[in-house]
C-alpha positions in Angstrom: 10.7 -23.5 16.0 9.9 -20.2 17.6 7.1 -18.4 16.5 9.8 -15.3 16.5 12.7 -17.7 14.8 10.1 -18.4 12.2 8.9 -15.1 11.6 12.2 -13.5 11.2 13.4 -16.2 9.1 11.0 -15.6 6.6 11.5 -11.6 6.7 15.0 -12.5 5.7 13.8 -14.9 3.0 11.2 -12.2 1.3 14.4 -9.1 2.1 16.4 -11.5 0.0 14.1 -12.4 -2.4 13.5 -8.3 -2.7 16.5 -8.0 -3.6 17.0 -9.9 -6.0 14.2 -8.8 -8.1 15.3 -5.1 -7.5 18.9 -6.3 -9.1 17.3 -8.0 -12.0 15.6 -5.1 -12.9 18.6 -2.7 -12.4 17.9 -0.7 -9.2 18.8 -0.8 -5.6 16.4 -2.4 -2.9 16.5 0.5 -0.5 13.8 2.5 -3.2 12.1 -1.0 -2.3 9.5 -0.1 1.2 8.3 -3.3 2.4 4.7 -3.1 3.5 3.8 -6.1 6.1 0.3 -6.7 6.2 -0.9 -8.0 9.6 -4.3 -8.7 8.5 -4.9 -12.4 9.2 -2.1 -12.2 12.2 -2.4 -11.9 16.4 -0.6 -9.6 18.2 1.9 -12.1 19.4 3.1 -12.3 15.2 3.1 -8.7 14.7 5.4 -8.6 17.4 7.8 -10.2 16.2 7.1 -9.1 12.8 8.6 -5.8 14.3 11.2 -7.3 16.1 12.6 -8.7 12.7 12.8 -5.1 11.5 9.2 -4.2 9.8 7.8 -1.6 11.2 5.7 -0.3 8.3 2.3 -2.3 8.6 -0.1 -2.5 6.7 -4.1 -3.2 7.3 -7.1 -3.6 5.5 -10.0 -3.2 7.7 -10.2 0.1 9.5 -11.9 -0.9 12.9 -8.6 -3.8 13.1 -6.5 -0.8 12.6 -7.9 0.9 15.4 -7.8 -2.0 17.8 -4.4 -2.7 17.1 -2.9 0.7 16.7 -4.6 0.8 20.6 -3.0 -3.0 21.5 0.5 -2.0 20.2 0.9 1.6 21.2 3.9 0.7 22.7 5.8 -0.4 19.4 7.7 1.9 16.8 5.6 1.2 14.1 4.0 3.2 11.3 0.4 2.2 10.2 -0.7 2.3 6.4 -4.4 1.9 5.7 -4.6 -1.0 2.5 -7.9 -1.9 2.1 -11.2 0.1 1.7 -12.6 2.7 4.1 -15.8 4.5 4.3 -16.4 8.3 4.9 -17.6 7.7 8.1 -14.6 6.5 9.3 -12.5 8.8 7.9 -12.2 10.5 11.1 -11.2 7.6 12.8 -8.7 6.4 11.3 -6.6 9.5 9.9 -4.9 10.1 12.9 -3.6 6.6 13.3 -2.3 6.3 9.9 1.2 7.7 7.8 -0.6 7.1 4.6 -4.0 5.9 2.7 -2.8 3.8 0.4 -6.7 3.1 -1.4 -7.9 6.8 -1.7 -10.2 5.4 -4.3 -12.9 7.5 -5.2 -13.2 11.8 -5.5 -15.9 11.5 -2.7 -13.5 9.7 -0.1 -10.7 11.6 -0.7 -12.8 15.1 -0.1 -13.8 13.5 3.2 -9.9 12.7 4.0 -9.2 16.4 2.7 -11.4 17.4 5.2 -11.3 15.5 8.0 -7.6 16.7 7.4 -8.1 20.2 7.8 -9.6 19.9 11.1 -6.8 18.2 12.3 -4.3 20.9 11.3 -2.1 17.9 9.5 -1.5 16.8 5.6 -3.0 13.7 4.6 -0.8 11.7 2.4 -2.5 9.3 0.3 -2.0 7.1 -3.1 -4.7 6.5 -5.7 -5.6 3.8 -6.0 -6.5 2.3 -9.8 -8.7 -0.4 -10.6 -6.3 -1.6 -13.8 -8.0 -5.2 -13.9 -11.2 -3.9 -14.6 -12.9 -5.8 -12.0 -16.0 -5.4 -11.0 -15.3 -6.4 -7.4 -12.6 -4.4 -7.4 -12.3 -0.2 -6.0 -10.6 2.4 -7.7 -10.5 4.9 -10.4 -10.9 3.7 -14.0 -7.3 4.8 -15.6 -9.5 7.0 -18.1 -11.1 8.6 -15.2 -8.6 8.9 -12.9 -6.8 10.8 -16.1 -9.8 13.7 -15.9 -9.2 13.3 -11.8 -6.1 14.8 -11.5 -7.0 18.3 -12.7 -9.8 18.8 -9.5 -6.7 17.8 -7.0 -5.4 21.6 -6.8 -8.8 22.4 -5.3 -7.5 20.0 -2.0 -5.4 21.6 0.5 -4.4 19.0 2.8 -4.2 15.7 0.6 -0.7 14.7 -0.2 -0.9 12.6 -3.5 2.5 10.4 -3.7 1.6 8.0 -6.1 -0.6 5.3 -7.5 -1.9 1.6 -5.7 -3.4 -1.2 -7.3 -4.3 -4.8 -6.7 -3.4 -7.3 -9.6 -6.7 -9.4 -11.0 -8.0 -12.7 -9.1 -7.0 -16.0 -10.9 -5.3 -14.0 -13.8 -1.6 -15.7 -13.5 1.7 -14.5 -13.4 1.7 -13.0 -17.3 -1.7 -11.3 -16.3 0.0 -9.4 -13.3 2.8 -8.5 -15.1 0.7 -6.9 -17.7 -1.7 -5.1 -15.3 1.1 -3.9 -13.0 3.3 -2.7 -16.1 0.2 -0.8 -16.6 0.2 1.1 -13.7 3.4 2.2 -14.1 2.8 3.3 -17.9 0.0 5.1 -16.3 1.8 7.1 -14.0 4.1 7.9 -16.8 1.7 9.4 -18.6 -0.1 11.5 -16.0 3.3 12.8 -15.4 3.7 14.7 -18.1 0.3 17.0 -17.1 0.9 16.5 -13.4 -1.0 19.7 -11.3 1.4 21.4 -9.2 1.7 19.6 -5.7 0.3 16.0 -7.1 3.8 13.7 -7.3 3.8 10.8 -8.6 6.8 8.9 -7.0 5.3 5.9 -5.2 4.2 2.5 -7.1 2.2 0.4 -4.3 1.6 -3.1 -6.4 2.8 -6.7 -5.6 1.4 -8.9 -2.8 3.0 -12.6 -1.6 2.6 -14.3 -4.7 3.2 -11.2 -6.9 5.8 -9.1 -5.4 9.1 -9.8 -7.6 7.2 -9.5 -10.5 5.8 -5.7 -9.3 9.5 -5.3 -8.6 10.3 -5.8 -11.8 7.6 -3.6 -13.4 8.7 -0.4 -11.2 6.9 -1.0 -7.7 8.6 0.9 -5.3 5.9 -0.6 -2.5 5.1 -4.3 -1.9 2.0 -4.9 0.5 3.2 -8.9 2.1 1.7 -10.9 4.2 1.6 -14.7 4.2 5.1 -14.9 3.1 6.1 -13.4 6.3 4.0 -15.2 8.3 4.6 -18.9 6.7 5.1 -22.1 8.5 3.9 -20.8 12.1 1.3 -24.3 12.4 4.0 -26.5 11.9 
């Protein structure tokens, strides 16, 4: 089979399966923004990742990003940043990017603030939460992020949309569900002392082997990867 056939037949397998979870839980798929992360992918997949109709990609490592915002210049494609980024490449990367999706400490998103400024453009990010409590993990504590939110009027060209987190290694499907229901508890609580300009509206949680279960807990982002790209050895 086709690398393209392939590909596009699993984007219609994890649409479907999208779908259904959004049902189950009693709202429409459309509030559903598949995220395709490209990570582990050439440019020959992410091609045809496209062609099957995703065109909001995600990556994890900013120097990839730049290389393959550069490679595929050419495609109509929006670029979310998924994984961590450093200060210094801030600069770098804004410009390439709709949205940081891991703004995960006051420090970075000062630099993003800034770096914003100088480019006469808002800076739309989500924060991202650390609700495992992993060490190895990034992100705000939910406690701190809680005292956070009252320092965000003081940034004028950061655009906070929502909240981002990443489910615990080796926890199980039960664990996920807890952590991601969480998140979404979360956000309902720093709703209701939200500063003026912060919304809240986006819930980025749920990978390949999590995403119907974030579905299910409110996600309203799903960061996939190996489900779309399954099967292309065989």
């Amino acid at each position: 089979m086709e690398i393209a056939e392939r590909i596009a037949e699993n984007v219609a397998c994890v649409r479907g399966r999208i779908a259904a979870a959004a049902s189950a839980s009693g709202r429409s798929p459309e509030g559903i923004a598949l995220v395709a992360v490209t990570k582990y992918v050439g440019p020959e997949e992410i091609r045809a990742v496209v062609a099957a109709g995703c065109t909001l990609l995600g990556e994890s490592r900013p120097q990839q990003l730049w290389d393959r915002a550069a490679a595929l210049a050419d495609l109509p494609v929006r670029w979310h940043l998924i994984g961590h980024l450093q200060r210094n490449k801030v600069r770098r990367t804004l410009p390439l990017v709709e949205m940081v999706q891991s703004a995960d400490s006051p420090r970075l998103i000062a630099a993003i603030d800034e770096a914003a400024g100088e480019l006469g453009r808002a800076a739309p990010i989500l924060l991202e939460v650390n609700v495992s409590g992993e060490d190895a993990k990034h992100g705000f504590a939910p406690d701190e992020l809680m005292r956070y939110l009252g320092n965000l009027p003081g940034l004028r060209n950061v655009e906070v949309r929502g909240l981002m987190c990443m489910a615990g290694l080796g926890g199980g499907a039960e664990a996920a569900r807890r952590e991601f229901a969480s998140l979404r508890e979360l956000r309902d609580r720093l709703r209701k002392d939200c500063p003026p300009g912060v919304q809240l509206d986006e819930l980025s949680m749920g990978m390949s082997g999590d995403y119907e279960i974030a579905i299910r807990e409110g996600a309203t982002m799903v960061r996939v990867g190996s489900a779309l790209f399954e099967g292309l050895t065989e």
